[in-house]
N, C-alpha and C positions, 0 to 999 in steps of 0.2 A: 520321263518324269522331270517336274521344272525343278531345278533349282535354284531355290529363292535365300537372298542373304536374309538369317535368322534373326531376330531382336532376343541381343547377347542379357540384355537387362531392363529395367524399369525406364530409367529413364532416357537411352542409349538409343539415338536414332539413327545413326551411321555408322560404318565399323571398316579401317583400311581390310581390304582383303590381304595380309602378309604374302601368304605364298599356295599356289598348287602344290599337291601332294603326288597327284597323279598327270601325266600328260594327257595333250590330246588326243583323243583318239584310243586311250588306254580300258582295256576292260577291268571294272572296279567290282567287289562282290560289298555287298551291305556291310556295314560297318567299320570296314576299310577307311583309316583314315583317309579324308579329302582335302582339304583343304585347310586353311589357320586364318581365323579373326583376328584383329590387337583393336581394341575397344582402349578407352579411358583407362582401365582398371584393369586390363588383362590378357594375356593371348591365349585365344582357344582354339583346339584342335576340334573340326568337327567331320562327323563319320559319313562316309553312302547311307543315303538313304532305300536305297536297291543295288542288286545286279545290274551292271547293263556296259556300254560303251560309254566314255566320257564325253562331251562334248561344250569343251570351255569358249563362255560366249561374254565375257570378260577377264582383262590382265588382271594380273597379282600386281600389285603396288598402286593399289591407286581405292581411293575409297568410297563407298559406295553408301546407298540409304537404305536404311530395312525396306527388307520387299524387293530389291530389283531383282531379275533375272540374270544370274548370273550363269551356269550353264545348266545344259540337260545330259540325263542319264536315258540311253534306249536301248 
């Protein structure tokens, strides 16, 4: 499963990714926090979207655009 960095708000087109929550390589079950947005307005904590193995396909510190590819769960 892709994971794609979420649109945190209305008008919010990019979001630093703060930090992993989990490592590489690390098996996460659904709703396990994942990883931390900091938007304009806020840092958010967001959950697995499945079961599976991590597979981070961007760093933490550096900020990205709604929609990119950031890693996959399988």
């Amino acid at each position: 499963m892709d994971i794609l960095l979420p649109k945190l708000g209305f008008s919010v087109n990019e979001a630093n990714l703060v930090e992993w929550m989990v490592a590489d390589g690390a098996t996460v079950a659904k709703g396990d926090p994942l990883y931390a947005l900091e938007s304009e307005k806020s840092v958010q904590e967001i959950d697995a979207p499945a079961d599976g193995v991590l597979k981070i396909l961007k760093p933490a510190g550096e900020v990205y655009e709604v929609g990119t590819l950031i890693g996959e769960i399988a």
